[in-house]
Structure formats: C-alpha cells, structure tokens
C-alpha positions as CSV (number, residue, x, y, z in Angstrom):
1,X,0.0,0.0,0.0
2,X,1.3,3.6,-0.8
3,X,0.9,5.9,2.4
4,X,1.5,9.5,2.1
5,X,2.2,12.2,4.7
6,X,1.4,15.4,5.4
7,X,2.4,16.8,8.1
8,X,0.9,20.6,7.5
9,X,-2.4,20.0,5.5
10,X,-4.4,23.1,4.8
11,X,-8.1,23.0,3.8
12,X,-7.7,25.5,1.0
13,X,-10.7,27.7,-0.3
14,X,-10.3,29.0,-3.7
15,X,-12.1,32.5,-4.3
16,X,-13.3,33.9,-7.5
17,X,-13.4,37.3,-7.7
18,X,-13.8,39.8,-11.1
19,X,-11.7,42.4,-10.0
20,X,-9.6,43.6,-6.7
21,X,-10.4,47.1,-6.4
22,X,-9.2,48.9,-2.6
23,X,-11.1,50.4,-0.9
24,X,-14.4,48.6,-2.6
25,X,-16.8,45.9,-1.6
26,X,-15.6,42.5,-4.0
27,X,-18.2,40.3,-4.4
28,X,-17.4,36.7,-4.5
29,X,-18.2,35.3,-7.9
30,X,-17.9,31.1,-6.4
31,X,-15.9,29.5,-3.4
32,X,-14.5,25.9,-3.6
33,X,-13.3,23.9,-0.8
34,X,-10.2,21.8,-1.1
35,X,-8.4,19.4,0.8
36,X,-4.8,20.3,0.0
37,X,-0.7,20.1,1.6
38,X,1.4,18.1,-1.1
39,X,1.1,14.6,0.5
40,X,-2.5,14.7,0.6
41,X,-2.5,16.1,-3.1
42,X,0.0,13.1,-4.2
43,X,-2.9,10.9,-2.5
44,X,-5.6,12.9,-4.8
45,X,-4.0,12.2,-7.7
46,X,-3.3,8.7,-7.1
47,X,-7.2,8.3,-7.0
48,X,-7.6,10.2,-10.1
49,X,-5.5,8.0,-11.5
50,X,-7.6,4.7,-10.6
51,X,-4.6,3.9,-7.7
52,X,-5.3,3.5,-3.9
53,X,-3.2,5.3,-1.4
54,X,-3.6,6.7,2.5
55,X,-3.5,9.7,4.0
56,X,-1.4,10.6,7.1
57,X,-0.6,13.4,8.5
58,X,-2.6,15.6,11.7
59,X,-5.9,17.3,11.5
60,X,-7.9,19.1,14.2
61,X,-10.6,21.2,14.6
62,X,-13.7,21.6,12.2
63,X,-11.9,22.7,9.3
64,X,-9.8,19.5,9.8
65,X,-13.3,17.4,10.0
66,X,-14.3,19.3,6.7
67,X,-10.8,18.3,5.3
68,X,-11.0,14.6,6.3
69,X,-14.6,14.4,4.9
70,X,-13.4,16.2,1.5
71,X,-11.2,13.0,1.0
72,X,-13.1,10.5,2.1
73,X,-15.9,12.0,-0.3
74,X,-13.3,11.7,-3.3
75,X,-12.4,8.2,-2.5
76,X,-9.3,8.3,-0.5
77,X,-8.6,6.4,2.4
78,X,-7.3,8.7,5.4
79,X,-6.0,7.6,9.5
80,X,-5.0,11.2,10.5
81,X,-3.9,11.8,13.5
82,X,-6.1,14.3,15.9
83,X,-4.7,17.4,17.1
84,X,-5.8,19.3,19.7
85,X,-4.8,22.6,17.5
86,X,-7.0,23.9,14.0
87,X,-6.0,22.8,11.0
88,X,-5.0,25.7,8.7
89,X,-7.1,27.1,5.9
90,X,-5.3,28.6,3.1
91,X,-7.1,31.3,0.8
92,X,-6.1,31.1,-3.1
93,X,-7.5,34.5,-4.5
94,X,-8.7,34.4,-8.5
95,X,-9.2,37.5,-10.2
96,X,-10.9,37.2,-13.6
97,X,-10.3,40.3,-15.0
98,X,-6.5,40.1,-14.8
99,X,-6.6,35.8,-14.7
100,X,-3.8,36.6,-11.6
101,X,-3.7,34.2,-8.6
102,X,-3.2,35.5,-5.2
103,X,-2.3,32.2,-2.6
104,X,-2.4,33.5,1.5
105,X,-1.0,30.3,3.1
106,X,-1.8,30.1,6.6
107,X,1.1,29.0,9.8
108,X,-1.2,26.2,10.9
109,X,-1.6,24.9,14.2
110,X,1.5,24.2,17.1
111,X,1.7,20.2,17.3
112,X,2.6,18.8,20.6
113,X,5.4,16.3,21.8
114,X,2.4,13.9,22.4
115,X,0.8,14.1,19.1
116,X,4.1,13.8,17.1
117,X,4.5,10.6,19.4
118,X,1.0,9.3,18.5
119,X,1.4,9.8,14.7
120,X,5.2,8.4,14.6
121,X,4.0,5.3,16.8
122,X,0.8,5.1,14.5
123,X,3.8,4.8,11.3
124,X,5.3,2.0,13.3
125,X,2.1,0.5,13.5
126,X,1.8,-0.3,9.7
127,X,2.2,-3.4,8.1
128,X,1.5,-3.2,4.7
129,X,3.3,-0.1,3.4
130,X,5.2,-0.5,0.5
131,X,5.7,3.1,-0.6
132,X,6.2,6.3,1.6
133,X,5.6,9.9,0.2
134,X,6.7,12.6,2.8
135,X,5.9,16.1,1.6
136,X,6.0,19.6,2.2
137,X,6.4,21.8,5.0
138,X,6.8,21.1,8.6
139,X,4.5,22.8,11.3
140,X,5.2,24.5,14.6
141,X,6.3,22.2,17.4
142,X,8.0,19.8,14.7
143,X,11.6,19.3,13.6
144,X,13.1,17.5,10.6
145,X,14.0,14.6,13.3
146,X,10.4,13.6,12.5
147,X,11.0,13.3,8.9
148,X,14.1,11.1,9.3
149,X,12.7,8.9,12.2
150,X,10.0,8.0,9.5
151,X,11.8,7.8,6.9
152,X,13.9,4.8,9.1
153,X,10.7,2.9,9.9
154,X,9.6,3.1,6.3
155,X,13.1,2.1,5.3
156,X,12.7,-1.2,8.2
157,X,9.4,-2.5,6.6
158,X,11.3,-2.4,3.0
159,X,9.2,0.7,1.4
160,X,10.0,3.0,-1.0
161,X,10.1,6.1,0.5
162,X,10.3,9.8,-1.6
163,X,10.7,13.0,0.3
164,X,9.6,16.3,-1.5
165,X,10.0,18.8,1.1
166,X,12.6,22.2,0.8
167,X,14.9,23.8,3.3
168,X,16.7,22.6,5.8
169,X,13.8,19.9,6.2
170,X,16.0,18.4,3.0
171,X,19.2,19.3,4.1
172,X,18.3,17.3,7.2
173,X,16.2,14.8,5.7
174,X,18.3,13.2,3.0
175,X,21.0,12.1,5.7
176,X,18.6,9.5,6.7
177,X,18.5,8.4,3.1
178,X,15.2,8.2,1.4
179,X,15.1,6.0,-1.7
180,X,13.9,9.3,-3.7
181,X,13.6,13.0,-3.8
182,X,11.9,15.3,-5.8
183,X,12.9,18.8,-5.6
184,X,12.1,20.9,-8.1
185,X,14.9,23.4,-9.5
186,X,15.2,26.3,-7.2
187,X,14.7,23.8,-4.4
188,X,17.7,21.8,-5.9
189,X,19.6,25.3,-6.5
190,X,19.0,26.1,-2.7
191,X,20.5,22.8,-1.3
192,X,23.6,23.1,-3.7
193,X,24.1,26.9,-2.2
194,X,24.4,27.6,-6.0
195,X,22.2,28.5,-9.1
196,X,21.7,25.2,-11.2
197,X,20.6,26.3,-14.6
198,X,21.9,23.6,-17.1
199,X,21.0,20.0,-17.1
200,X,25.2,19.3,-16.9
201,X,25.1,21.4,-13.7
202,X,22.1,19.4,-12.6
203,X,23.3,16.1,-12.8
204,X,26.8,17.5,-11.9
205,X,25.1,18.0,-8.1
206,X,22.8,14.7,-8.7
207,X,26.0,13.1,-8.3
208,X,26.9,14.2,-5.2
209,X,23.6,13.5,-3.5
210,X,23.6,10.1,-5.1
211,X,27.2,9.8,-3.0
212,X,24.5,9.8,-0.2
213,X,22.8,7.0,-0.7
214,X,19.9,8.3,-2.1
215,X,18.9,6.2,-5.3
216,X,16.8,8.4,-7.6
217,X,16.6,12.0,-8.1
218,X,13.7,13.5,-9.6
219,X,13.8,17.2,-10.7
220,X,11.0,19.2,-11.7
221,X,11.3,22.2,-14.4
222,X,8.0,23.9,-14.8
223,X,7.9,24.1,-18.6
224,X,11.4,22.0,-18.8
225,X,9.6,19.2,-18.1
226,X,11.8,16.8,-15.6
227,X,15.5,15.6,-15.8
228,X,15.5,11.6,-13.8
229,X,19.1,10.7,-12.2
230,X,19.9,7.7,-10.7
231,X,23.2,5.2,-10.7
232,X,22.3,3.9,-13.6
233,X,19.5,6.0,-15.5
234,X,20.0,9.9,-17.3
235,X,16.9,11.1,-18.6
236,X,15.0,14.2,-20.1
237,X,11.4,14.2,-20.0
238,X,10.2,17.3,-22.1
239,X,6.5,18.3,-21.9
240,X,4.0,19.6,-24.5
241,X,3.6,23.4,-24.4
242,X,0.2,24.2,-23.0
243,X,-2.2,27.2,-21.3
244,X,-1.5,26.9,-17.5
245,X,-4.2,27.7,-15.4
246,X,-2.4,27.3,-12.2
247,X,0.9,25.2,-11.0
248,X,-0.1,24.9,-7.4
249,X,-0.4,20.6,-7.3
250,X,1.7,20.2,-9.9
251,X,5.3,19.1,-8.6
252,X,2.9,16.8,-5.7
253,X,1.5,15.1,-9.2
254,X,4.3,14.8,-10.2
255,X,5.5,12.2,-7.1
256,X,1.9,10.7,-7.5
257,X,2.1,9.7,-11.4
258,X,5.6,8.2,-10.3
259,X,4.8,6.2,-7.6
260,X,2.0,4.8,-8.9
261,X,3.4,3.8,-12.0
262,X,6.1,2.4,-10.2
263,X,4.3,0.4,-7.6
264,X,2.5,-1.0,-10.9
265,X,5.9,-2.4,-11.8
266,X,6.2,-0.2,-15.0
267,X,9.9,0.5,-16.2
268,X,11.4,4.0,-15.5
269,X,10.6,5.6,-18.6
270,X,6.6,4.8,-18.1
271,X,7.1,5.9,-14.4
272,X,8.5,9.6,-15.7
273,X,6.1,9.4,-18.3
274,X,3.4,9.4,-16.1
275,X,4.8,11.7,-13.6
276,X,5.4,14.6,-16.6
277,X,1.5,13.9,-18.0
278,X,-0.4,14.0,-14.5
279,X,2.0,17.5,-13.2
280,X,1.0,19.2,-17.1
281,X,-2.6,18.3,-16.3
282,X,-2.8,19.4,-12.6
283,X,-1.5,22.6,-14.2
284,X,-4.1,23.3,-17.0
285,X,-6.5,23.2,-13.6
286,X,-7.7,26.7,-11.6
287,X,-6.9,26.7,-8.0
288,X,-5.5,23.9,-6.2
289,X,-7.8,21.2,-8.2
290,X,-5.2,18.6,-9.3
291,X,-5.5,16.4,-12.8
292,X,-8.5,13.9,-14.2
293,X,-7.6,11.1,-16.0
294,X,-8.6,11.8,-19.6
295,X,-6.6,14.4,-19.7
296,X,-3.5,12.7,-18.3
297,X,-4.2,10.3,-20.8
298,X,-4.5,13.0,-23.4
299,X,-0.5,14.0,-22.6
300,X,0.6,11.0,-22.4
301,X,1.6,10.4,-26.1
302,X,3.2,14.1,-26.3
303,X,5.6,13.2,-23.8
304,X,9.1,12.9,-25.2
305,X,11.6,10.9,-23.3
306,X,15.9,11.1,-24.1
307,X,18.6,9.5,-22.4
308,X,21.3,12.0,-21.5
C-alpha cells in the first residue's frame, strides 16, 4: 500500500473574484473547498489515476473534520492523527479580469510532543506499506527529526520512500537516506548553495547527493519538463507546451504519477512518463484542483523521453 504524509495540511478555499479594487466591496463570484498540503495532493492524484493510497498526517478542529470528509468524499482512504490545535485554511484569490492568482497560506496549528509521538507510533504501526511519500512543509512544534525517524521505519518495513520537502527539512532529511527525492529546480539550487541552470550542472550536483545513498533523483522544471538521475539511469522528459491555469499541485502530481506507475511495476521511462502527463494536467487546472484522467491520458503520447 502507498501511504503519504502530510504533516501541515491546509483546507484551502479558492475564491473567484472579477476584480480587486481597494477600498471597494468585492463580491465573490464562487468559493470551492479543497483538501490540499502536497502529500494529501500526491494521494488525490493517485485516486484520479484509478490507484489507492492513504493519507497521514494531523488534522484538528472543524476545518480539519471538513478536510478529512473532503477526501473520504473523493475516494481516499485517510488515519490522520487528531490534534488538539486547528487545522490551517489557506485562501487562493482568482481574479478574472486580470486571470492573476493570489495564494495566502496560513502558519497552521502548534503540534505537541504527544501528538508527534501518536502519529510516529501510529507509522510503526503499519504493516502493509510499500511506498512512503513525505511532503511539504513542517508545522510549529516539529523538527526534521520527525521526517528522518519515519523515513527509518519506512526504510525497516522495505518501502520506497520519496521525500519532496525544501529547506533545511532536506538538508536534514536526505541524511537518513530516502530511496527518492523530488525537488524541483530552485529547491535543488538552494541545497547546492548555488544556481543550477543547465542540465550538466544538474546532474553534476545529482551526483553528489547520489554519494548519499539516495537512489533516484527526480527534478522538476516547470515548462522544462523533468531531468530523472539515478546510478544507472539519465533522462529528459520534455512536456507539450500548453495554457496553465495554475501550477499549485503540480510538482505533488508529479510524485503521485511516479509512484503509482512504479508500484505497478512499469519501467522507469513509463514511471517519468506518467509523472510529466499528471503534473502538465494538474497545471491546465484553476486553483489547487489537481488532474483527471482523460486528460492525463490525453498528454501521455506528447511526452518525449531522451537519455542524457
């Protein structure tokens, strides 16, 4: 079974407005609730993409009640962990006139020494994991310790494990060494203390973090498409050039479309192929909605793959 984890998920509420004008009354043209934080989006687009995954991570409060029931409404499984804080709602702002997006991210709650000891016993718990996604941000209370102790149980049950998280939460993270990470290119650029612009200078630094143990190295390039590193395996995935409505979800379907494909026992090539179709669809969608399926499978054949 694939688990993911998130261990700062937001309910999100996209707003659609015509036009931000100061000092004026804006009336809201539609409001849409979304259970969002990149695990739980990973887990979305699994579902959207006819696999099964579950949802970890802590939720409290109504909003976190609404957030659970969002998922369980779309078809994914979820064993959060309650907190006694409130989960964090996120406001994504959509102005017509102008097409801009405006994203207010909340801090989210504090998270006690007890609940981060309920949800790491609750990993130990599981018998049936066989892929681990870790993703995003980590809330108040919690230190990238958490990250690595769960990255060792994962690694004790024999799971895949892919950690797609920024900062020093990577910096910290990868010593514990995760079977994949998936950084996109600034985040990449950050841990390297250096701007990585070329794909020479990207596998250059792949390289060194391979040196680390870590096995495979996706990195994300907006419009680039992807560049895959591992040991063995140099590839370019380049994407067809379409409208984007939004890339919020995109780099999260990204990790989904791989995993999935890879837990189905396809070959590396397929696994990047689906990773680059379902993070170009999540981005022709408004807001934080990620991909659907026919147009995934629409992408799919413009997806060119070269070995570098």
């Amino acid at each position: 079974m694939i688990y993911t984890v998130t261990l700062n998920p937001a309910l999100d509420r996209l707003i659609v407005v015509e036009q931000l004008i100061a000092d004026e009354t804006i009336r809201v043209l539609s409001e849409t609730p979304y259970a969002a934080g990149k695990g739980i989006d990973a887990s979305r687009v699994i579902r959207r993409l006819g696999g099964q995954s579950v949802a970890l991570g802590f939720v409290g409060g109504y909003d976190g009640l609404k957030l659970e029931g969002l998922l369980i409404n779309a078809g994914v499984m979820a064993d959060f962990t309650k907190i006694s804080g409130e989960t964090r709602t996120n406001i994504i702002l959509h102005e017509q006139k102008t097409d801009q997006h405006y994203v207010i991210s909340a801090q989210g709650p504090q998270i006690s020494s007890n609940e981060i000891s309920h949800f790491y016993h609750n990993v130990k718990k599981i018998q049936d994991m066989t892929y681990m996604i870790l993703s995003g941000s980590l809330p108040r209370g919690v230190t990238p310790n958490l990250y690595g102790q769960v990255i060792l149980a994962g690694k004790k049950e024999g799971a895949f494990i892919v950690l797609d998280t920024d900062g020093e939460a990577l910096r910290e993270s990868i010593e514990y060494q995760p079977t994949c990470i998936k950084p996109n290119v600034t985040e990449l650029s950050r841990l390297a203390g250096r701007k990585l612009q070329t794909e020479s200078e990207i596998l250059s630094y792949c390289r060194i973090i391979h040196q680390k143990g870590i096995e495979y190295i996706l990195v994300s390039r907006g419009k680039d498409g992807l560049i895959l590193s591992s040991q063995q395996n140099k590839m370019k995935v380049t994407v067809p050039a379409l409208d984007v409505l939004s890339t919020v979800g995109a780099g999260d379907s990204v990790v989904g479309g791989f995993v999935l494909a890879h837990s189905q026992g396809k070959d590396l090539a397929d696994c990047v192929r689906l990773a680059a179709a379902a993070g170009t669809a999540t981005a022709r969608t408004p807001g934080t909605e990620v991909c659907h399926l026919k147009d995934v499978e629409a992408i799919l054949p413009k997806i060119r793959i070269s070995d570098l």
